[in-house]
N, C-alpha and C positions, 0 to 999 in steps of 0.2 A: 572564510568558511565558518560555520555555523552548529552548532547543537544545538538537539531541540527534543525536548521529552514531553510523552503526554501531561496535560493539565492535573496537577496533585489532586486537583476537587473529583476525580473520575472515583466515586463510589467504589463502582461492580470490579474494578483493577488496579492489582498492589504487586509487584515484585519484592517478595516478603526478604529475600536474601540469596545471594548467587557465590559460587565457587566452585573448585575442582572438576570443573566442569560438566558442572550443573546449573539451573538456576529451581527456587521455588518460590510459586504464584499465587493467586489467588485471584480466581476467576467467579464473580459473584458467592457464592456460599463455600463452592471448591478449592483445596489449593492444592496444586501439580505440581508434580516431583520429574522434572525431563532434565535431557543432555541439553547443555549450552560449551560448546567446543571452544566460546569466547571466552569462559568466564575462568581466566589464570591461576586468580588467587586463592585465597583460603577461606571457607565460608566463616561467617561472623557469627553463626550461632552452630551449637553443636549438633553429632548426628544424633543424637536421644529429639534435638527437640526439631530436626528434620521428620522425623521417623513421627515423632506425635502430631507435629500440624497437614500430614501430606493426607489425602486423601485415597491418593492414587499415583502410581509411580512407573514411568518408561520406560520397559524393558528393551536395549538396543537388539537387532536381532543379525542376521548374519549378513546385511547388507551396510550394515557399520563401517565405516569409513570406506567404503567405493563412492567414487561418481555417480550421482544420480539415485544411489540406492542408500544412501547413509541415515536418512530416517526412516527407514523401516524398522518393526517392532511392534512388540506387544503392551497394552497395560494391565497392570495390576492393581487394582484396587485392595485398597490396607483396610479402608472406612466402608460405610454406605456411602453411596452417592449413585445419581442417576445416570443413566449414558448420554443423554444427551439433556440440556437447559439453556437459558438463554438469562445475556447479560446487557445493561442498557445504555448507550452514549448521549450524554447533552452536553451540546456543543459551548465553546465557550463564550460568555456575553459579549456582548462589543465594547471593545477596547475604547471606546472615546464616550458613545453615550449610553454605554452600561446597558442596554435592553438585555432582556433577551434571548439567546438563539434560536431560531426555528430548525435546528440540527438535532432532533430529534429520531435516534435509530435505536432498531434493536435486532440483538444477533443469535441467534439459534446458536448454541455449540454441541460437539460430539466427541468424541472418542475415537478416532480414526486409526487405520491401519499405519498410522505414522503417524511421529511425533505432533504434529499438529495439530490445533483443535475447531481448527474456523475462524481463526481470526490472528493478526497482527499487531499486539497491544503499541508498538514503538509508532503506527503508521497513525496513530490519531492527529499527530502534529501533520500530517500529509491532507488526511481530513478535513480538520479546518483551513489549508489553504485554499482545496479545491473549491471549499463552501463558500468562502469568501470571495476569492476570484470570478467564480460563477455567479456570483449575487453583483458581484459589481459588473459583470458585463451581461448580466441581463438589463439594470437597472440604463446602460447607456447603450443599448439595443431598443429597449421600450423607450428612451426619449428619440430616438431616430425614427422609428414607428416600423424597425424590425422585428420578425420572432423571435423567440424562446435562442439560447445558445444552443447550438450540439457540443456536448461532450461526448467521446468515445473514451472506454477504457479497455485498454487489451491485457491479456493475461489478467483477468480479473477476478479471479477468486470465486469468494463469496458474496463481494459486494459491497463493502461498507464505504469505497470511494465511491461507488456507482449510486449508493443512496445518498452520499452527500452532495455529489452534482446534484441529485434529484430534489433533494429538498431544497438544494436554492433556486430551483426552477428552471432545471435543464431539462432538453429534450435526449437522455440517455442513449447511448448504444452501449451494450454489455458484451464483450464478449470472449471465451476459453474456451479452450479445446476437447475439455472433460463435461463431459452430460450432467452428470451426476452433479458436478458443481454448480452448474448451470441453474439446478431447482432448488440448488441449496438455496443460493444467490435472490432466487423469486420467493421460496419463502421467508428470506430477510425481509426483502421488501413488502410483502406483506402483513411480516409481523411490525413495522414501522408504519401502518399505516399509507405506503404509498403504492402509488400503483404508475404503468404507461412505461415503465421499460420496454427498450427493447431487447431482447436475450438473440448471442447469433452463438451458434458453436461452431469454431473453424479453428484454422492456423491465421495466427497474428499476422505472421510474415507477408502471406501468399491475399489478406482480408484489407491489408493497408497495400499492396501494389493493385489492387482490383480498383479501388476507390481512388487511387492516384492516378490511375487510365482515365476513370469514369469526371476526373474534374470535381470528386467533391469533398468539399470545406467542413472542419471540425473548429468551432472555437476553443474547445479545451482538450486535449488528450493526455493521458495520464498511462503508463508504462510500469508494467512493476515485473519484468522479465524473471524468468529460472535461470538458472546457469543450464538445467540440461532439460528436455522434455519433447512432447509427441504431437503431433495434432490427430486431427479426429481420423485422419485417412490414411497416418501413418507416416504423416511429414517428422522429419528430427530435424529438433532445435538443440542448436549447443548457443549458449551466449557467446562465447569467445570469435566464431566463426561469421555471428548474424548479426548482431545487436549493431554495427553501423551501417549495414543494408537496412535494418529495420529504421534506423533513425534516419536514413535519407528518406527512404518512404513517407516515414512519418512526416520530414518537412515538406511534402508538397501537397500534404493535407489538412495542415494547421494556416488557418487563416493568417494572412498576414501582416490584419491588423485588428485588434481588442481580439484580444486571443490567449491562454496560457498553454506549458507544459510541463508535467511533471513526470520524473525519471527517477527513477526507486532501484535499484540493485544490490543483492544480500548477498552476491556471490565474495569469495573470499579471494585478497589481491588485487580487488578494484578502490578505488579511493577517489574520494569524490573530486581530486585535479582529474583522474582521468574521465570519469564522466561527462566532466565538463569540456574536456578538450574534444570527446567524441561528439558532443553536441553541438559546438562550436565551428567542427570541420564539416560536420552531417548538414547542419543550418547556414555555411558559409560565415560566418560569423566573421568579422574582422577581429582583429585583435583586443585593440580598445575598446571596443562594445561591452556592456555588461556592466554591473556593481552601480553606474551611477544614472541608469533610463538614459545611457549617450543614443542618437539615432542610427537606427540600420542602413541598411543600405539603400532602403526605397522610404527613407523618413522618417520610419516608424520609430517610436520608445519604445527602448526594448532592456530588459531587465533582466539578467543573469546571474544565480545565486548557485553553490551547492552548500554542500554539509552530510552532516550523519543525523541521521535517527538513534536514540538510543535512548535505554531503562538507567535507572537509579530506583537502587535498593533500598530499599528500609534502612542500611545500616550507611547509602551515603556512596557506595560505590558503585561506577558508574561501568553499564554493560552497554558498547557501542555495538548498532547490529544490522544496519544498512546505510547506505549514503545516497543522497537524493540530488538530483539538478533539477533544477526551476526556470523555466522561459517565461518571462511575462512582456508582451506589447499590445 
């Protein structure tokens, strides 16, 4: 198993210091005062000089620790600052010949009815794998004299894994269950300069058993499920209930062979052996399979990782905060 934090070079994003179940950030010019339910210990700087760097700070409000409802709240701005700005990611150079990156995005932020602001600073490491992966099986698709890869990503937010398939020259499908996210997600992509997504608003669930009737093939899929949520017609998703229907689905969509997947979950009580065993019985997976490109079951190289995503603070301590699996063949 593995950790892995965003790249220290990232300008516009700093986790200035985290405790008592808090953390504080700094998001381009702003820095945010919210709940982090992970963060046990004792902040390392005090509340005077919390109090002078926050900008703005998360009022929890009465959906505070229930299911489903525990980031809801209000903020409170201390300072000026705007409601909404945007902050910018470049990708990291290539590890052998140092060029570099064409991972060039940029993310609109806001102030939301909930904790949240449009973005998952921990998932940059998620980021560059998709970027890289997809740039490699484009590049051994264009020598076979195939198109472009499809990447799908379901539960997709806002978009910053959907514009990293994109800038390495995937042919996207975008898709979540909230509208509203939906244009968030299209005006990322056009503040990065890209364009040709495709935007679907559905249920994941019900959008990957369609496509599994229909016989058709994604090279990359990328996953970043909620523990609880709706689809647009009224479907409910609980993770604990779906998330191995969903993964079976998911295998008879993902091509297979030059193909990846990634699996992202932030719920609390999963750890990334269990992910990976969910992935492993979903995908049939033999036991020995994984860590070392041993062959599948139909020959293929196949490569099986997990880990956690996770911040380090300014002062060194480290706030773990989703765990991820990896399929690559």
């Amino acid at each position: 198993m593995t950790i892995e934090y965003p790249a220290t070079y990232w300008k516009d994003y700093q986790l200035l210091d985290s405790g008592r179940g808090e953390k504080l950030e700094r998001f381009g010019p702003y820095v945010l005062r919210r709940p982090e339910p992970k963060a046990l210990w004792t902040p390392s700087l005090g509340e005077s000089e919390w109090k002078r760097l926050s900008h703005v700070v998360f009022r929890p409000g009465a959906g505070f620790g229930k299911a489903g409802k525990e980031d809801s709240g209000t903020w409170e701005k201390v300072r000026r600052m705007e409601d909404q700005w945007s902050i910018a990611y470049n990708g990291l150079p290539d590890a052998q010949t140092h060029a570099a990156s064409d991972l060039h995005i940029t993310l609109r932020l806001g102030l939301t009815a909930f904790k949240h602001v449009g973005v998952f600073p921990e998932q940059a490491a998620n980021w560059e794998y998709i970027y890289r992966e997809t740039a490699r099986l484009g590049r051994i698709r264009k020598a076979n004299g195939l198109p472009a890869p499809k990447v799908l990503n379901l539960f997709a937010y806002t978009g910053a894994a959907s514009l990293a398939a994109k800038a390495a020259g995937a042919e996207v499908t975008h898709l979540d269950s909230v509208r509203q996210v939906v244009t968030w997600a299209r005006e990322n992509m056009e503040r990065s300069g890209l364009d040709g997504i495709r935007w679907v608003v559905e249920d994941a669930l019900k959008f990957a058993r369609r496509e599994a009737r229909r016989g058709n093939l994604y090279q990359g899929i990328i996953l970043d499920p909620p523990a609880y949520g709706h689809g647009p017609d009224g479907e409910k998703w609980k993770l604990d209930e779906l998330l191995f229907d969903l993964l079976r689905s998911v295998a008879q969509i993902l091509s297979p062979r030059d193909s990846f997947m990634v699996l992202n979950l932030y719920s609390n009580g999963y750890s990334a052996m269990l992910g990976e065993t969910a992935v492993r019985e979903a995908f049939l997976l033999k036991p020995e399979d994984g860590f070392t490109a041993a062959p599948g079951h139909d020959g293929t190289c196949l490569e099986l990782t997990s880990g956690e995503l996770a911040l380090r603070d300014g002062f060194g301590k480290v706030l773990p905060l989703s765990i991820f699996v990896r399929l690559k063949r």
